[in-house]
N, C-alpha and C positions, 0 to 999 in steps of 0.2 A: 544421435537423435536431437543432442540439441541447438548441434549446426540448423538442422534443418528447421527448428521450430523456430530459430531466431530468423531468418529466411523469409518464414511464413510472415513472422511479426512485420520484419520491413515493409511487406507487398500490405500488409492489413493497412499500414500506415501511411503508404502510397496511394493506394483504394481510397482512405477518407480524405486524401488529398485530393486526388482525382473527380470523386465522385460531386462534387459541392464547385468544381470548376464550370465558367459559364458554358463550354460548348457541349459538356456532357450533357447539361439540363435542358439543354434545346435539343438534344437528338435522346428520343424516348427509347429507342433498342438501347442503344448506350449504353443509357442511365440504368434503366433494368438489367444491363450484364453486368455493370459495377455495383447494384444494390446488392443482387443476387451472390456476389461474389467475397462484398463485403459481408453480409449476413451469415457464410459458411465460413470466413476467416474468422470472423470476431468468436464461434464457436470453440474452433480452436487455441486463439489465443487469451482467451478466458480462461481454458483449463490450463495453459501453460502459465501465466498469471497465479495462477493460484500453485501451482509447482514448485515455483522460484520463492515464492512463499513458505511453503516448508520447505525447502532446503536450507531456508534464510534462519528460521525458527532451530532445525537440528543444528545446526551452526553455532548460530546462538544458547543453545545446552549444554551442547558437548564444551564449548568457551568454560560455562559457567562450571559445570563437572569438572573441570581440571584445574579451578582456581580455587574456587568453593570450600571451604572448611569442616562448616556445619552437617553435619550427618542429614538432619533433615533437609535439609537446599539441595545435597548432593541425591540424594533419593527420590525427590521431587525432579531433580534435571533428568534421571535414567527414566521416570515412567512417561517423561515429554518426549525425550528420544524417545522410546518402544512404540510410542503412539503414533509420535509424526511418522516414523521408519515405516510401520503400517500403511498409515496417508500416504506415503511416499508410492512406495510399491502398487496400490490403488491407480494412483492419478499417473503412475509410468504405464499400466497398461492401457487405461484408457487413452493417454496419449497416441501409444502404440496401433490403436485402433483407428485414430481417427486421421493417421500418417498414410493408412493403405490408400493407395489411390481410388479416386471415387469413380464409378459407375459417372460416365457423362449425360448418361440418360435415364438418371435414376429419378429427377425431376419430369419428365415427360409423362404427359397420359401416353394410354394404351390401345391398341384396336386389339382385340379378345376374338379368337373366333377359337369354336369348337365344332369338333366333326365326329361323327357316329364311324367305329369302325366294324372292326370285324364281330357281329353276332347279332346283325339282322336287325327285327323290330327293337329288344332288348338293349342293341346298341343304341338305339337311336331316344329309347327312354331315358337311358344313364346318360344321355349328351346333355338330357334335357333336364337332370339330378344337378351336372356338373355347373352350367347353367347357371339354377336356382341358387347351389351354391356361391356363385362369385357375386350375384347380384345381392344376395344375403349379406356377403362381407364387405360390399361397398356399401352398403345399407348402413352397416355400424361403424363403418369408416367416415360417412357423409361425403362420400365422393356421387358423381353421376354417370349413372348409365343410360347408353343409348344405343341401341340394336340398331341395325344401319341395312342388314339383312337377313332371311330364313325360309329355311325351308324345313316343314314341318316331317315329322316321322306318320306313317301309316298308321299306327298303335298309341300313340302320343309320343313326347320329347319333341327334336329336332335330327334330322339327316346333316342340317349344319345353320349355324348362327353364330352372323359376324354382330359386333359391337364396340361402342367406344368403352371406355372409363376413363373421366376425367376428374379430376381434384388431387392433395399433395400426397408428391412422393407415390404413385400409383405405379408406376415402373419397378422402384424400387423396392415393392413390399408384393407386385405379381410375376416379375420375372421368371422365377423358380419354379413357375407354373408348367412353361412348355416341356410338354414331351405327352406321353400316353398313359392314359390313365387306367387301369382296370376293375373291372368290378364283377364279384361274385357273390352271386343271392341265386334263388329261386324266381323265373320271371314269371309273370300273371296269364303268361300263356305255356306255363308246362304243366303239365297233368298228372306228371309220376312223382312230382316232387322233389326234382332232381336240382343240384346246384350248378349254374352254367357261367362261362367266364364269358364276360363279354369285353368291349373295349370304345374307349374314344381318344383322340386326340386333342389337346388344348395348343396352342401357338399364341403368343404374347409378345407384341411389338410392337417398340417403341414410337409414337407417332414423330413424324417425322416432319419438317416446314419446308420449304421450297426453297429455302436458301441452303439446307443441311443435304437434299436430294436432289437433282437436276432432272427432269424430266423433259423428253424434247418431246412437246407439243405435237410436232408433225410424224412423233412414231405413237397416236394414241389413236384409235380408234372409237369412236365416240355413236352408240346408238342410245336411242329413249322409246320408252315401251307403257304399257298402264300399267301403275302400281296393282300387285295381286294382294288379295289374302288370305285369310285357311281355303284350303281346298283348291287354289288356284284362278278363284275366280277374280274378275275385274273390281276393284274398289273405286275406281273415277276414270273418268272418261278423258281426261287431260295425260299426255305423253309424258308425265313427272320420273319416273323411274330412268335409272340414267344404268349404263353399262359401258364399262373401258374396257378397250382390249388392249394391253400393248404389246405391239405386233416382234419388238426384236426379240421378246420373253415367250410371249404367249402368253402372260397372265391376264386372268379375265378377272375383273370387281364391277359388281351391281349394290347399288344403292337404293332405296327403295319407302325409304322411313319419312323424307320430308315431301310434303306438298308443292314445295320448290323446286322445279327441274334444276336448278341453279344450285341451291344447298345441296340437294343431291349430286350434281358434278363436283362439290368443293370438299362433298365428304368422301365420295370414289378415289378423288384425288388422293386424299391423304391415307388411304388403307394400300394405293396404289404403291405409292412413292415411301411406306412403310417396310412392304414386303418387296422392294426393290431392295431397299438396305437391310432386308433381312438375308436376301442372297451374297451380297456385295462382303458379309461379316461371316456366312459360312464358308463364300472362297478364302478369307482372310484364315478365320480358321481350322479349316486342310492345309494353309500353306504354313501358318504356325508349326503345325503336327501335334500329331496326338500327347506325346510325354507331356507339351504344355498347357494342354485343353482343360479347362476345369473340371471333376467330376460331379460338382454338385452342378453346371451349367453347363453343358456341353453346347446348346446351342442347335441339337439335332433333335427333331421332331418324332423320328421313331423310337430314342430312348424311353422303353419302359420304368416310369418315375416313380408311379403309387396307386396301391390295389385296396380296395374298400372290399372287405369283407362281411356281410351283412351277416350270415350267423353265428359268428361269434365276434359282433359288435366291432373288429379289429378295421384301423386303417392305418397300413404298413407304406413309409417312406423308405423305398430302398436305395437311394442316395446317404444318404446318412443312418439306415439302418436303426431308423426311430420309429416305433411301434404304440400307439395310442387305442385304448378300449374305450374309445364313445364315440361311437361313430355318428349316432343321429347327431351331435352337436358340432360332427368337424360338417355333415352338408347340410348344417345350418347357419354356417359360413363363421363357425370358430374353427379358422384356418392361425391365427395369431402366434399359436406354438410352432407350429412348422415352419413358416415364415419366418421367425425371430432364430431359429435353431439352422436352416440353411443360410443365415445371413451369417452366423457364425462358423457355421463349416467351412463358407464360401472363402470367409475374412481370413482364418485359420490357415487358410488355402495360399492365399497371397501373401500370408507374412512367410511362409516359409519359400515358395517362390521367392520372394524377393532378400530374402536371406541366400539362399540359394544360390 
């Protein structure tokens, strides 16, 4: 471990060489990868900093402990040991934590889309439950959201709604999201009172820029239509609404949200050239194979992840087999628990792979 933090030191002290040289300051991507890099180094070698520190301190006890005469100085040196040794053990895990390798798209906004599955109108309300809750938890996160497109349920919710989130670390705190969500209540269209399970799907990907996705122009199909709204009807009479097809996938993305035919191509884009690298990372991980797939992220959109059960408050994560009774608060987007509890399942995951 601490080969490798002395490693990390070097590059920290490379970075602030680098980064304060003339030609990085003139080219602004640069500058921003070396900010950005120096910022996550200096994290790390602060806590290593402060490590070498107490080890410096038990050092200096255990010295004084075996020269020491005085009963009270000797007494005094064993409770600086027991405390540093503490400290110690403390600041080696966190070390250990902060050695896994990072998520390279844990900085990245996200395009969010969710989709109503199996259970009719009912499905297509809990799209629109699941919805309220992510915009709730960007709410108290102060990131932004931006619905890009939708299509409404017959009964209310959503059949499906795409959207951005953007502000920090939004990657890295919605990841965990994709897969299928279930929900069991009574719906406002049963009679007998019966509890019915219905379903949606969430997908969370990372957005993606045009230098990290290559998109060739001449395999995109490109029409423009009038922006609709509830009920389908025309909202302006200008062609703003943009739709891509790319023809070697077959995937289709409609944009519909800006008054700009223009901003509306540059956000199809990037929901485009998102869910291209969403494919490009599932063939990656089939050719991985499964022993090495992560369980808390698998990365497949029909894994069954977490079912909200409305009458008896329960909303059960069966990924980590973590079970919480307040449900009005978790789709009132205190998602925070889950969140913080799959980042450590996930971390837990890789320190032993990588032991491994």
């Amino acid at each position: 471990m601490i080969d490798k933090l002395e490693v990390i030191k070097d590059r920290f002290e490379e970075v602030g060489q680098l980064i304060v040289q003339p030609d990085a300051m003139a080219d602004m991507k640069k500058y921003s990868k070396l900010s950005k890099e120096y910022k996550d180094l200096e994290k790390v070698v602060k806590k290593y900093n402060k490590y070498l520190e107490v080890l410096a301190d038990i050092k200096s006890a255990k010295e004084l402990l075996a020269t020491e005469k005085d009963p009270d100085f000797k007494q005094m040196a064993k409770e600086e040991i027991d405390a540093k040794e503490d400290e110690k053990e403390v600041l080696e895990e966190e070390l250990k934590q902060m050695l896994i390798p990072k998520d390279p798209n844990d900085s990245k906004d996200v395009i969010l889309e969710i989709r109503a599955g199996t259970g009719g109108d009912e499905a297509a309300i809990f799209a629109g439950d699941l919805f309220r809750m992510y915009q709730r938890f960007a709410e108290k996160k102060g990131w932004n959201l931006t619905i890009l497109d939708l299509t409404e349920g017959s009964s209310g919710g959503y059949k499906e709604i795409i959207s951005t989130v953007s502000g920090d670390e939004v990657y890295a705190q919605l990841k965990f999201e994709s897969g299928v969500h279930r929900v069991q209540r009574v719906p406002a269209t049963e009679t007998q009172g019966r509890v019915h399970t219905s379903a949606a799907s969430v997908a969370v990907l990372p957005e993606m820029e045009d230098v990290e996705v290559e998109v060739d122009m001449n395999d995109i199909r490109k029409d423009t239509f009038c922006s609709s709204g509830p009920g389908g009807q025309s909202v302006n009479t200008t062609y703003s609404a943009v739709r891509l097809t790319h023809e070697p996938t077959g995937l289709v993305v409609t944009c519909q949200d800006q008054k700009s035919q223009i901003k509306n191509f540059e956000k199809a884009l990037k929901v485009l050239r998102s869910r291209l690298y969403e494919i490009e990372l599932e063939k990656h991980n089939a050719e991985v194979g499964a022993q090495r797939r992560s369980m808390v992220k698998s990365g497949d959109r029909s894994d069954k992840i977490r079912t909200y059960n409305y009458p008896q408050s329960r909303v059960t994560d069966h990924r980590i087999n973590l079970t919480v009774y307040n449900l009005p608060s978790v789709v009132d987007g205190e998602l925070d628990d889950f969140v913080e509890k799959l980042r450590i399942a996930d971390n837990a995951e890789k320190m032993q792979q990588d032991q491994g």
